[in-house]
N, C-alpha and C positions, 0 to 999 in steps of 0.2 A: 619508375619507382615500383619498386616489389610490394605484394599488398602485404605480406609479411612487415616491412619497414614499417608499410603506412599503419599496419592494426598496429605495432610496438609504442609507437607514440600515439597512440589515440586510447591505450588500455590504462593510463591511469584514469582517465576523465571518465573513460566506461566503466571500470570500478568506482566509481565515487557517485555514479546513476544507481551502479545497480545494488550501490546498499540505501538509495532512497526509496530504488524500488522495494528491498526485503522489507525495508520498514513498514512498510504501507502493505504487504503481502500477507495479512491479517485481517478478518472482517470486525474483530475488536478495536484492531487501531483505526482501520479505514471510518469505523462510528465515532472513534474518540476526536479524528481528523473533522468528521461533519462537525461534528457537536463544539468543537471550539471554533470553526468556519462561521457560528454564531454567537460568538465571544467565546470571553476568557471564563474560564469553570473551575473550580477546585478538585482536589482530588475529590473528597466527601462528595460532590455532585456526581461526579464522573464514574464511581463506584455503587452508586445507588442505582443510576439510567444503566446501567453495563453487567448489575446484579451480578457481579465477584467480587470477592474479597481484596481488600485493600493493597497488600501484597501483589495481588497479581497484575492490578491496573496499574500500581504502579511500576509493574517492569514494564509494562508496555509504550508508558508514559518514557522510561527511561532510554526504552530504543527508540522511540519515536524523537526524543531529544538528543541523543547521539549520531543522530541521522541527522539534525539542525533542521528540523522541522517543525519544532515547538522551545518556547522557552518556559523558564519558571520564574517564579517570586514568592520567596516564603515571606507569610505574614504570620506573624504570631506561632503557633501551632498549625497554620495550614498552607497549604501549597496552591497554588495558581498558577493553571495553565493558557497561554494563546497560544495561539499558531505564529509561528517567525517570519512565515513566508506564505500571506494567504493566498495567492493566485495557484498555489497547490492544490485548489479543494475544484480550480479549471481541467485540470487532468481527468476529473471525475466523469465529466461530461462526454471528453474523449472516448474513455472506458465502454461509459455505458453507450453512445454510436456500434461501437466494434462488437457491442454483446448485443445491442438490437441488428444489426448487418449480419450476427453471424446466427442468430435465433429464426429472421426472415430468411435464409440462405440455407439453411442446417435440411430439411427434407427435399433439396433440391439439388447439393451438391455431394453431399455427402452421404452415402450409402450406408445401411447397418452394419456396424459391427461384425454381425454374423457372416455378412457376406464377404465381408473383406478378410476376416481372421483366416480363413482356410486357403486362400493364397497365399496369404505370407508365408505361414506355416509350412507350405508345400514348397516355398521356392529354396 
């Protein structure tokens, strides 16, 4: 089997990851993600702890629901959000391993900048 064939049928499913990952590729949504990991919040709440304007939480709310990671319920005049899928907020943990592994790793594997840029440059 060619890996060509193999990636062709494995790029829908990969697409459909990696717009949970854009979703989440925000440190606005990745808060609004915590904050409902501890229940359901309205917008007004969520807008207040996020200090922006209503408009703008709410797009983020809006990709983070297009993504099928949060749902809503309008009551009255206000909106309420939870998470749809909370074992989502398990990825976080992942995350933060791979940024302590690579913070404990970072003056020991990886060299400055400086010293790297003028080989590239030369080659």
């Amino acid at each position: 089997m060619s890996g060509s064939a193999s990636f062709q049928r494995a790029i829908g499913g990969l697409k459909a990851r990696s717009a949970v990952f854009k979703a989440l590729g925000h440190p606005t949504r990745l808060f609004i993600v915590e904050e409902l990991s501890r229940g359901e919040r309205c917008v007004c709440e969520l807008t207040a702890m996020v200090g922006a304007d209503i408009s703008t939480v709410s797009k983020h709310l809006a990709l983070l629901k297009a993504a099928g990671l949060v749902d809503d319920d309008k009551r009255g005049a206000q909106v309420f959000y939870r998470l749809r899928v909370p074992c989502v907020i398990n990825s976080f943990g992942c995350i933060d391993a791979v940024l302590s592994r690579s913070t404990a790793t970072a003056g020991l594997a990886t060299p400055p900048i400086d010293e790297v840029l003028p080989t590239l440059v030369s080659r």
